[in-house]
Backbone as XML, in Angstrom:
<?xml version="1.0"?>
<chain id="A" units="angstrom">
  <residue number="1" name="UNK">
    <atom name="N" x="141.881" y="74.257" z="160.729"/>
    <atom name="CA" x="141.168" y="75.438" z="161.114"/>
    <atom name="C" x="141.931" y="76.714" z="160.807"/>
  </residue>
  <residue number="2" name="UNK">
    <atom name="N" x="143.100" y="76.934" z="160.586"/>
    <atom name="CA" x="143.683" y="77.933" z="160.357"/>
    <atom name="C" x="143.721" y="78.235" z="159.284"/>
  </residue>
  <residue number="3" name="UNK">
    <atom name="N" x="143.164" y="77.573" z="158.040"/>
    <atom name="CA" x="143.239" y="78.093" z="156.628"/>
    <atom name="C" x="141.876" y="78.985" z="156.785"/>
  </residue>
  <residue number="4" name="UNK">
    <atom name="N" x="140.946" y="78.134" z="157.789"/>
    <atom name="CA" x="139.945" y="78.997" z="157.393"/>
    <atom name="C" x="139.773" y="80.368" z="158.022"/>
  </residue>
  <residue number="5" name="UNK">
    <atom name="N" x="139.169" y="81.470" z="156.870"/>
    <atom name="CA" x="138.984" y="82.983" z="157.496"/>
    <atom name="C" x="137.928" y="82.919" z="158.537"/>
  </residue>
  <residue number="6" name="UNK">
    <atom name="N" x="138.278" y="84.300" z="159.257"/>
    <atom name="CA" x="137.364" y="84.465" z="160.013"/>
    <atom name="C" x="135.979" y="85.466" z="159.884"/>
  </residue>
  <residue number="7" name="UNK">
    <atom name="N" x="135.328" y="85.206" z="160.776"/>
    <atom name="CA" x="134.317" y="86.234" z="160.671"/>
    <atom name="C" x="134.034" y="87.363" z="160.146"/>
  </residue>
  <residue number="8" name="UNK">
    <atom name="N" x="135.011" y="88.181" z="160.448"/>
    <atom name="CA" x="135.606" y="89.320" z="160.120"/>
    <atom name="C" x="136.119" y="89.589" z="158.791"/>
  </residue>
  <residue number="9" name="UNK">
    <atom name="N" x="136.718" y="88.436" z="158.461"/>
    <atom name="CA" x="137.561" y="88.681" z="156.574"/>
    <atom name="C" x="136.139" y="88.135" z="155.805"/>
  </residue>
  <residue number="10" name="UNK">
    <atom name="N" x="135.363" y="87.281" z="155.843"/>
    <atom name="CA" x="134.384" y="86.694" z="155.550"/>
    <atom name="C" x="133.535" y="88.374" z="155.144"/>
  </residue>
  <residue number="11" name="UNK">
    <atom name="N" x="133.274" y="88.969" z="156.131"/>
    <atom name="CA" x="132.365" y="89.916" z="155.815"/>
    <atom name="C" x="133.189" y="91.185" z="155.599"/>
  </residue>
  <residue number="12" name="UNK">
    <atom name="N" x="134.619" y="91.267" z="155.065"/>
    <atom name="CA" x="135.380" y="92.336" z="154.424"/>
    <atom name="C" x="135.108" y="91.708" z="152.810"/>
  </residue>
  <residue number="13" name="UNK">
    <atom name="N" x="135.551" y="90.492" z="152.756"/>
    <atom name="CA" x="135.556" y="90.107" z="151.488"/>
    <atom name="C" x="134.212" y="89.899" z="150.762"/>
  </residue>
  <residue number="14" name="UNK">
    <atom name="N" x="132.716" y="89.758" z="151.648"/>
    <atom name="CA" x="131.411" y="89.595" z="150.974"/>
    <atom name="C" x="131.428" y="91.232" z="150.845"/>
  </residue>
  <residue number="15" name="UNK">
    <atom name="N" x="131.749" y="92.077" z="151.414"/>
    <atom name="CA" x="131.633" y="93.588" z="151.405"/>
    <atom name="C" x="132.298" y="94.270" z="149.637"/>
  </residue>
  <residue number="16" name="UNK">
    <atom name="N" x="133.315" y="93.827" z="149.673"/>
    <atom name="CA" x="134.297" y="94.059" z="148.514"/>
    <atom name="C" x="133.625" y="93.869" z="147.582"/>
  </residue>
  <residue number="17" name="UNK">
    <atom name="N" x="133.036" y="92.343" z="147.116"/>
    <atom name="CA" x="132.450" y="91.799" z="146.472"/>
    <atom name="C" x="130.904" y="92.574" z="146.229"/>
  </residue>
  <residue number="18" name="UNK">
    <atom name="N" x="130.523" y="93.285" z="147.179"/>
    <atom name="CA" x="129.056" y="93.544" z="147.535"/>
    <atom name="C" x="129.493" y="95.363" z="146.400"/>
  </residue>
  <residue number="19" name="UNK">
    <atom name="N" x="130.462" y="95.309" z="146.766"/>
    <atom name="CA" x="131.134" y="97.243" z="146.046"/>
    <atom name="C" x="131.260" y="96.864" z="144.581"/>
  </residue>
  <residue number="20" name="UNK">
    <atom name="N" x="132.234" y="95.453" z="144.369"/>
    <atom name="CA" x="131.951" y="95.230" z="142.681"/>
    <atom name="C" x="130.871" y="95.438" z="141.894"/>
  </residue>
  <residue number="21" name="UNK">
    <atom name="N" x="130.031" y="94.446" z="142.588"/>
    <atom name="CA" x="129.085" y="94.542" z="142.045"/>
    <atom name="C" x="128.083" y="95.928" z="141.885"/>
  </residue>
  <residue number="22" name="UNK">
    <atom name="N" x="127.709" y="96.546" z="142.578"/>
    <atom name="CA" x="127.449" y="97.523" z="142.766"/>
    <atom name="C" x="128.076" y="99.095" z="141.448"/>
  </residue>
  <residue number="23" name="UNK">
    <atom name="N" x="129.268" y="99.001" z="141.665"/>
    <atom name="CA" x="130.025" y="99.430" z="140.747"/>
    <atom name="C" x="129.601" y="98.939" z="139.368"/>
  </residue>
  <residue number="24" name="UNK">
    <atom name="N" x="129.426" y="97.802" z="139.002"/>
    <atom name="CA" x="129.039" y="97.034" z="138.173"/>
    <atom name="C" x="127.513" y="97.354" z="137.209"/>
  </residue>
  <residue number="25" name="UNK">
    <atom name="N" x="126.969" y="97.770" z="138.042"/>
    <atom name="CA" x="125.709" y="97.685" z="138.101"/>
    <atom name="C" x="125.668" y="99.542" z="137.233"/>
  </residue>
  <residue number="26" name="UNK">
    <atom name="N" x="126.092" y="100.521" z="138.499"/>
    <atom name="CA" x="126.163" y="101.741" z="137.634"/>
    <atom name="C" x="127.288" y="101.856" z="136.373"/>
  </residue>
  <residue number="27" name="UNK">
    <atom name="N" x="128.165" y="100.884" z="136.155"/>
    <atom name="CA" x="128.164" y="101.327" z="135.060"/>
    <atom name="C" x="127.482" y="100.862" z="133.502"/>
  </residue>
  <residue number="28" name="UNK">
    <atom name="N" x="126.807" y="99.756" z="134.193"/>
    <atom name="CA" x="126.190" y="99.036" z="133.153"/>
    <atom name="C" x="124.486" y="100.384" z="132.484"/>
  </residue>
  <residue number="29" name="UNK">
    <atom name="N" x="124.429" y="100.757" z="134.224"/>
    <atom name="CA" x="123.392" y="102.087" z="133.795"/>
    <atom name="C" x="123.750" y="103.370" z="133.264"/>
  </residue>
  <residue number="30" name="UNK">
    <atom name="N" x="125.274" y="103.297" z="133.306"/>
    <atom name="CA" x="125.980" y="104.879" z="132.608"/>
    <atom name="C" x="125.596" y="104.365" z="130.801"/>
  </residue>
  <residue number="31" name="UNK">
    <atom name="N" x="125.975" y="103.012" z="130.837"/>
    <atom name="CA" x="126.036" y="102.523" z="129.552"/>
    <atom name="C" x="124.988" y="102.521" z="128.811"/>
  </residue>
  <residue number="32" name="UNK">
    <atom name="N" x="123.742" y="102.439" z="129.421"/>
    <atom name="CA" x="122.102" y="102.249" z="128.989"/>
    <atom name="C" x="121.738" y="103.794" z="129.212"/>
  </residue>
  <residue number="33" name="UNK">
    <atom name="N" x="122.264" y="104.484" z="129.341"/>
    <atom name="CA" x="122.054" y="106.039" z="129.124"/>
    <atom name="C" x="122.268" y="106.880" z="128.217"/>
  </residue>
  <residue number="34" name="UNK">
    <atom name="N" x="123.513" y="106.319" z="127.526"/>
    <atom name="CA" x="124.403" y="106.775" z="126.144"/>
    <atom name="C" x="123.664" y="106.124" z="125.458"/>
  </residue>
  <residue number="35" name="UNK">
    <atom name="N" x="123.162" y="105.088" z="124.974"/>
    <atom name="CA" x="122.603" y="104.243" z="124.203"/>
    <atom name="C" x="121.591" y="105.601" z="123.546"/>
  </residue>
  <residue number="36" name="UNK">
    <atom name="N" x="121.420" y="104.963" z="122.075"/>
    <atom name="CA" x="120.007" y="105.601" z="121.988"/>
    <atom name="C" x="119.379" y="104.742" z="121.154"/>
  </residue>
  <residue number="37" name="UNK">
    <atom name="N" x="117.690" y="105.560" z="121.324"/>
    <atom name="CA" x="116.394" y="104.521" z="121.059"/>
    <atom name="C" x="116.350" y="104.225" z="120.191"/>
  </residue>
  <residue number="38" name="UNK">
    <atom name="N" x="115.608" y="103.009" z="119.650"/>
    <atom name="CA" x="115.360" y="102.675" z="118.115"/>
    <atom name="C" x="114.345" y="103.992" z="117.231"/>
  </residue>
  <residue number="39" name="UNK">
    <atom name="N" x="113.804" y="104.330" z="117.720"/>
    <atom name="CA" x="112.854" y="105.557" z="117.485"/>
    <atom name="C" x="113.910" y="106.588" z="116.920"/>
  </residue>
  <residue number="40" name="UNK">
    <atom name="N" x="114.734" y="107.040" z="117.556"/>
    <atom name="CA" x="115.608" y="108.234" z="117.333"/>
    <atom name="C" x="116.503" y="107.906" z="116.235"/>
  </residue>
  <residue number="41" name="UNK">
    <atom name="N" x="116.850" y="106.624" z="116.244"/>
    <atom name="CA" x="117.899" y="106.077" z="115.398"/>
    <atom name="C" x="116.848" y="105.663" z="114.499"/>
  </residue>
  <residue number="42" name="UNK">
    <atom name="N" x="115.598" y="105.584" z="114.129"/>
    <atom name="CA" x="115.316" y="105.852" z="113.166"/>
    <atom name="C" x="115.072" y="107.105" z="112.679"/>
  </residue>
  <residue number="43" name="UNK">
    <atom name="N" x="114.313" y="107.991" z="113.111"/>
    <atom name="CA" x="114.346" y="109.216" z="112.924"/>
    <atom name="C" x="115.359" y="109.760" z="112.170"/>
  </residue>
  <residue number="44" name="UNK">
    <atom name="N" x="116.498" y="109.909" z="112.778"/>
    <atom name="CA" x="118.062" y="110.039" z="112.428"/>
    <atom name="C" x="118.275" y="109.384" z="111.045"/>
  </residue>
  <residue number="45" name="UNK">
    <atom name="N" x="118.072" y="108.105" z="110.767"/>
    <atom name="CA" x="118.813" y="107.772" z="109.552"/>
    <atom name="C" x="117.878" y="108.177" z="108.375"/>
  </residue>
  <residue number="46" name="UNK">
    <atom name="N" x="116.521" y="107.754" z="108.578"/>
    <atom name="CA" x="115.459" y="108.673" z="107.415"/>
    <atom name="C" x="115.737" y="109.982" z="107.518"/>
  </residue>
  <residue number="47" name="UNK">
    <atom name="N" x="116.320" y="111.047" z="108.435"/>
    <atom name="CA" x="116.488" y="112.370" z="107.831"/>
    <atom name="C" x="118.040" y="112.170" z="106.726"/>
  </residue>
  <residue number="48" name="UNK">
    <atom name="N" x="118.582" y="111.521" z="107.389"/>
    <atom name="CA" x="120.039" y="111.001" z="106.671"/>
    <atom name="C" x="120.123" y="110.653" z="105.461"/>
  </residue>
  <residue number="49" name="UNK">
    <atom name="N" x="118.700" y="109.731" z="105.545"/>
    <atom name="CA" x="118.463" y="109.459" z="103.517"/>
    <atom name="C" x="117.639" y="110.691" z="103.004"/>
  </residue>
  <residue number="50" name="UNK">
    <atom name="N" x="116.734" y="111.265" z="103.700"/>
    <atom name="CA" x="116.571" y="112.273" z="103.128"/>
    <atom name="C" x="117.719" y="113.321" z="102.267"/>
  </residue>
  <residue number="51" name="UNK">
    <atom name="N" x="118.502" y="113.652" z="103.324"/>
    <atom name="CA" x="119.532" y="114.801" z="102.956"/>
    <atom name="C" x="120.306" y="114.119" z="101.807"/>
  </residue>
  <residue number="52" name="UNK">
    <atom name="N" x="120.659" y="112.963" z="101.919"/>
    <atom name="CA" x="121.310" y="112.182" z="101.048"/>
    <atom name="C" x="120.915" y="112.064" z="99.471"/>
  </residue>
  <residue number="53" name="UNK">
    <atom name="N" x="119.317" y="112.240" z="99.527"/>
    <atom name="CA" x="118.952" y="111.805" z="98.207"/>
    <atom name="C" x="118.883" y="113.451" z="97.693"/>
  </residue>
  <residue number="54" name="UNK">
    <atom name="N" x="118.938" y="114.895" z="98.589"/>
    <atom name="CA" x="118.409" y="115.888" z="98.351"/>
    <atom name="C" x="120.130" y="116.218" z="97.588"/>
  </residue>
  <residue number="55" name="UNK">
    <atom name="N" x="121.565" y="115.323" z="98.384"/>
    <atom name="CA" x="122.511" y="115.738" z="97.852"/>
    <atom name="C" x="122.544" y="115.432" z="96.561"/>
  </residue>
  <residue number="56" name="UNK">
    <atom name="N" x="122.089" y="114.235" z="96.383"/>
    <atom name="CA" x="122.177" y="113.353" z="95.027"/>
    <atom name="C" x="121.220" y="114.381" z="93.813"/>
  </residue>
  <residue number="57" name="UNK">
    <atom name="N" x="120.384" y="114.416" z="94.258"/>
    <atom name="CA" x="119.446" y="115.225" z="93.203"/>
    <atom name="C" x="120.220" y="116.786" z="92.923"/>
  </residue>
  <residue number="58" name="UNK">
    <atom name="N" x="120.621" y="117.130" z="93.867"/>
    <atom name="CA" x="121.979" y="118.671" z="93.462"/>
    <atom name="C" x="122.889" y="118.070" z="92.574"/>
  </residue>
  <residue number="59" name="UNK">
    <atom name="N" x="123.439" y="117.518" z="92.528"/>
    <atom name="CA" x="124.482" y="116.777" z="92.111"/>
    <atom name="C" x="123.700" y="116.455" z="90.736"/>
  </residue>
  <residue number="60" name="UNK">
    <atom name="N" x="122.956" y="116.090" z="90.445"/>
    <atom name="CA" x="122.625" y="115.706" z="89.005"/>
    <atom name="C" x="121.977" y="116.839" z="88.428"/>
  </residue>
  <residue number="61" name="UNK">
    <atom name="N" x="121.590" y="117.884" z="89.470"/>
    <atom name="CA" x="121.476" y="119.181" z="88.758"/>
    <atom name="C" x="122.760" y="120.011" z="87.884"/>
  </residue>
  <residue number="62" name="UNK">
    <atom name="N" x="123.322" y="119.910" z="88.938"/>
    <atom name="CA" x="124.878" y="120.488" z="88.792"/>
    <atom name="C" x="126.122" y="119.763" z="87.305"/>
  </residue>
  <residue number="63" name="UNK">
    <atom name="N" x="125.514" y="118.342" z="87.150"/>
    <atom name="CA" x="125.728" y="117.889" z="86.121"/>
    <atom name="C" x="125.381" y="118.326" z="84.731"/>
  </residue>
  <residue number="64" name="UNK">
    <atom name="N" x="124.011" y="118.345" z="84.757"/>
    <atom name="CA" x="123.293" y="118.636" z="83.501"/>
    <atom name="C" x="123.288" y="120.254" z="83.252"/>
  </residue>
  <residue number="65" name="UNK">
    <atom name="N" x="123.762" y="121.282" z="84.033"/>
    <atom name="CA" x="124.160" y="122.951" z="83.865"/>
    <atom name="C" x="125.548" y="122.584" z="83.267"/>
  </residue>
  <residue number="66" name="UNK">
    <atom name="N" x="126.338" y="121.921" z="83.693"/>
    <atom name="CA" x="127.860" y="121.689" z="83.257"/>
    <atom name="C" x="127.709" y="121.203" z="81.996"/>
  </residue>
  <residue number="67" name="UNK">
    <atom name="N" x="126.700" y="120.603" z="81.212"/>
    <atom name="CA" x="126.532" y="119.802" z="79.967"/>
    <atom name="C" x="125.679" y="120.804" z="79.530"/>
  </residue>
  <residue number="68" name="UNK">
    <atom name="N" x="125.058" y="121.536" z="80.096"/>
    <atom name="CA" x="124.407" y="122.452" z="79.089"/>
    <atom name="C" x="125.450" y="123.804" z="79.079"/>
  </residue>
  <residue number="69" name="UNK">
    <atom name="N" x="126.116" y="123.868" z="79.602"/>
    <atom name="CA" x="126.858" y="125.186" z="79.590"/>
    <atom name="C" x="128.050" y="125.004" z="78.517"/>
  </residue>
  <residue number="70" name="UNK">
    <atom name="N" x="128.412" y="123.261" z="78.401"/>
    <atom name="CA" x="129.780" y="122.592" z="77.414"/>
    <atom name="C" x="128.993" y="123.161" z="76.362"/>
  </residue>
  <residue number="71" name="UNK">
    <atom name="N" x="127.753" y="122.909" z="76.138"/>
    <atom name="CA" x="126.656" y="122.822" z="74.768"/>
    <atom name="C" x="126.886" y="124.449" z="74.091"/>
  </residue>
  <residue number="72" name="UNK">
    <atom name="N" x="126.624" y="125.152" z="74.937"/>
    <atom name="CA" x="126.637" y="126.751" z="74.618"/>
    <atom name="C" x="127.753" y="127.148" z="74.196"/>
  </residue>
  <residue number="73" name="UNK">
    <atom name="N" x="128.914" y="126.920" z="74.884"/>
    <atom name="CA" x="130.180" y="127.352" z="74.916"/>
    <atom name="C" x="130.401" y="126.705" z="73.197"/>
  </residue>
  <residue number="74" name="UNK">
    <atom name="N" x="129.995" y="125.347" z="73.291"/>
    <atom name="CA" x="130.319" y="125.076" z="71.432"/>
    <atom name="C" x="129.987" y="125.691" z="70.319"/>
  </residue>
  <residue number="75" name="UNK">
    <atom name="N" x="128.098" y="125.808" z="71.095"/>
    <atom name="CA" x="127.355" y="126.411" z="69.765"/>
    <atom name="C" x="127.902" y="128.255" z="69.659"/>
  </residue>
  <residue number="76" name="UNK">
    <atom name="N" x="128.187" y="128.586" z="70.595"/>
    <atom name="CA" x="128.547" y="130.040" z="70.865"/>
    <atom name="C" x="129.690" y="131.044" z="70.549"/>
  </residue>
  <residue number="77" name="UNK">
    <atom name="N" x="130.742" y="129.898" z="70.845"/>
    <atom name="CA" x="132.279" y="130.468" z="70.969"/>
    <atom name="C" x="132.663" y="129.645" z="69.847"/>
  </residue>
  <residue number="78" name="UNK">
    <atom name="N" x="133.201" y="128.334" z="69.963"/>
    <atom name="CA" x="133.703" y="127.342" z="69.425"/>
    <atom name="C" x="133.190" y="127.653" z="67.544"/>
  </residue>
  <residue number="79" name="UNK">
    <atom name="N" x="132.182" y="127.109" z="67.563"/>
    <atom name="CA" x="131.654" y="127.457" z="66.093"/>
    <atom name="C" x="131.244" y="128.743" z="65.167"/>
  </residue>
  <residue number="80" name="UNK">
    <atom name="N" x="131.707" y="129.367" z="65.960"/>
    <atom name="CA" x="131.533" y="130.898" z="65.335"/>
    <atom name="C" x="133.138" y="131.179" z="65.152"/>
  </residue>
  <residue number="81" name="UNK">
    <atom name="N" x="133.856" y="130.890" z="66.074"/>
    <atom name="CA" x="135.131" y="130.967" z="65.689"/>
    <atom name="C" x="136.038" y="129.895" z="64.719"/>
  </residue>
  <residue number="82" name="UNK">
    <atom name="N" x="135.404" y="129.013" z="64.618"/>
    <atom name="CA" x="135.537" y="128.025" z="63.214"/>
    <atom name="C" x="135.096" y="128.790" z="61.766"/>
  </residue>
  <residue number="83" name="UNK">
    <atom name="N" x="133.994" y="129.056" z="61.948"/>
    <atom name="CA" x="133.364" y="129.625" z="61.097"/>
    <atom name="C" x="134.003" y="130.938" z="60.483"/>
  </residue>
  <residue number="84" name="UNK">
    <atom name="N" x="134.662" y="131.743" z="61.277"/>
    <atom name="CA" x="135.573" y="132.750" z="60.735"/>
    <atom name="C" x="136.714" y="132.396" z="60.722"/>
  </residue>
  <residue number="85" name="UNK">
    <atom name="N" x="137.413" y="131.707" z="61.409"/>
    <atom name="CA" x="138.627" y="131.312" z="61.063"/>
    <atom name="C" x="139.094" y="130.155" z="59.456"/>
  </residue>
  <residue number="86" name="UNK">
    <atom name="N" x="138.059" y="129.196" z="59.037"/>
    <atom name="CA" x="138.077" y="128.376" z="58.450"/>
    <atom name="C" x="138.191" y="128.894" z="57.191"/>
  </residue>
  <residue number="87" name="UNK">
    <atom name="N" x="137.524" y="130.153" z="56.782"/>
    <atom name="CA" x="137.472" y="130.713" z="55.364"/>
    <atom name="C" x="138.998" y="131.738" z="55.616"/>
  </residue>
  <residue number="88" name="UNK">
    <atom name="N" x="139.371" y="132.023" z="56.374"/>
    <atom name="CA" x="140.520" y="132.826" z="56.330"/>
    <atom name="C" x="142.130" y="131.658" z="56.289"/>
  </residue>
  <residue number="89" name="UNK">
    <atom name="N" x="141.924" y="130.787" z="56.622"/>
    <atom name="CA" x="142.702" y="129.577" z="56.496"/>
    <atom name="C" x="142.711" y="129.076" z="54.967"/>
  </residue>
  <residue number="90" name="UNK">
    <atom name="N" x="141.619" y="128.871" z="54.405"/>
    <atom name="CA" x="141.366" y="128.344" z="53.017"/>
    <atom name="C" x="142.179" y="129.398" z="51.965"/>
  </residue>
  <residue number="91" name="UNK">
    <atom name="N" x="141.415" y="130.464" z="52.347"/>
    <atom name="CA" x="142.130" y="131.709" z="51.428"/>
    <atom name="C" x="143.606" y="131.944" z="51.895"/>
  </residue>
  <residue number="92" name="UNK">
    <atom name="N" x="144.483" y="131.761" z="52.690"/>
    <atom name="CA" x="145.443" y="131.970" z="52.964"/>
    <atom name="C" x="146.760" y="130.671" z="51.850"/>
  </residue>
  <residue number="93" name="UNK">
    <atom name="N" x="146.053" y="129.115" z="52.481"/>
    <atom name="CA" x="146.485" y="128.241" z="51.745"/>
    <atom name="C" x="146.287" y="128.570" z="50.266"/>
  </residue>
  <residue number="94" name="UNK">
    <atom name="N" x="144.965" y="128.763" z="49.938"/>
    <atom name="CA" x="145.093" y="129.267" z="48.482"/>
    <atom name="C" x="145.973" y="130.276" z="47.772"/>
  </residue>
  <residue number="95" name="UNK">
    <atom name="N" x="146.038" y="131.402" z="48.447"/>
    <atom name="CA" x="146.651" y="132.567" z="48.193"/>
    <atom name="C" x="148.003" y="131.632" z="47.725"/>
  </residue>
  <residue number="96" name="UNK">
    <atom name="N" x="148.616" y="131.068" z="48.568"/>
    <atom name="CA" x="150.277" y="131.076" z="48.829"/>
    <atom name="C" x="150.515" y="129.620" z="47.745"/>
  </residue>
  <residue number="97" name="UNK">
    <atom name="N" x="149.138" y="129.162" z="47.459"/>
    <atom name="CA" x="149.233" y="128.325" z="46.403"/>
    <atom name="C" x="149.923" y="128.755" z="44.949"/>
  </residue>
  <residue number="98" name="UNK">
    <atom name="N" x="149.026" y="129.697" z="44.783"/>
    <atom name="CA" x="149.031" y="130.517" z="42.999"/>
    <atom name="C" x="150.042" y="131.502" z="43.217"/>
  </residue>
</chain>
C-alpha cells in the first residue's frame, strides 16, 4: 500500500497531464493558423509563373536588342572603318613596295 499514491497526487498528476494536453492542443491550433490554404497557395504560385514567364519573355527581349545592336555596330562602325582603312593599308604596302 505504500507504493501506491494517494488521492491527492492522483489528481495533481491527472491535472498536469490535463495542462499538457491542453497546451498541446493550442499549439497544434497556433500551428493550423500559420498554415495557408490550398486556394492561396495556389493563387500565389500561378501569379509566380506568371511573373516568371513575364521575366523570361524580358529577357529574350533584352537578348535580341543586344544582337541587333552587335548587328548595327558591324554594319555601322566596324565596316565603314574597314572600308577606309583597307585602301589606305594597300596603298601604303604598295607605296613602300616600289
Amino acid at each position: 500500500m505504500a507504493d501506491e499514491p494517494t488521492l491527492g497526487e492522483l489528481a495533481r498528476r491527472f491535472e498536469d497531464r490535463f495542462a499538457d494536453v491542453r497546451d498541446d492542443i493550442q499549439q497544434i491550433g497556433h500551428r493550423l493558423d500559420s498554415k495557408v490554404s490550398t486556394d492561396v497557395y495556389t493563387l500565389r504560385h500561378d501569379a509566380l509563373t506568371a511573373r516568371v514567364q513575364a521575366l523570361e519573355t524580358l529577357r529574350e527581349k533584352d537578348a535580341e536588342r543586344i544582337v541587333a545592336t552587335r548587328r548595327w555596330l558591324v554594319g555601322a562602325v566596324i565596316v565603314p572603318l574597314i572600308g577606309i582603312l583597307l585602301p589606305v593599308i594597300i596603298l601604303l604596302t604598295r607605296g613602300a613596295g616600289t
